[in-house]
Phi, psi and omega in degrees: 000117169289160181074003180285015175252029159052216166179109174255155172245353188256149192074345161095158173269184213278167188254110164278174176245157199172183213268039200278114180257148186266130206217125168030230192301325166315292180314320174271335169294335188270333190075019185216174181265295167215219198174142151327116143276158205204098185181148178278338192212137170328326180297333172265344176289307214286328186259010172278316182271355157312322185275353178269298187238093172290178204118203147348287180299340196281311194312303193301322196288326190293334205265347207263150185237155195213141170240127178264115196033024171116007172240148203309141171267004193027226190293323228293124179312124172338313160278068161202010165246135210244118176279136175274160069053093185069079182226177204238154112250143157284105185267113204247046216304137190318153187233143170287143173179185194228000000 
């Protein structure tokens, strides 16, 4: 059967290695700027570092807007954004300004 490869969700997508960077209240809730990730989709970086600094950080992530190698996930669901292979996130916690 042709066209069948999608976009599957079961078993998750492939596991890069990457970037996680940290931004202002993030960065002081994780106690690091960033850190390696090991994960097929934002959804799994993200819940990887929740399980690495429970706390703080699990609260901050909810308030955060995130860029995947520069680009915005906006709305878009976690799982369904796929992380590259030496690739970046950015974690971006709402910034106070005037």
């Amino acid at each position: 059967m042709m066209g069948g490869g999608a976009h599957t969700n079961e078993g998750s997508a492939a596991m890069a290695a990457g970037t996680i960077r940290y931004w202002a209240a993030a960065k002081a809730a994780a106690g690091v700027a960033e850190e390696p990730y090991t994960a097929g989709t934002l959804a799994e970086a993200l819940d990887a570092a929740r399980a690495k600094h429970p706390g703080e950080l699990v609260q901050v992530l909810k308030r955060c807007s995130f860029l995947v190698d520069g680009d915005p996930v906006g709305t878009r669901s976690h799982e369904t954004v796929r992380l590259a292979e030496g690739g970046t996130v950015e974690v971006l916690p709402p910034f106070a300004g005037g």
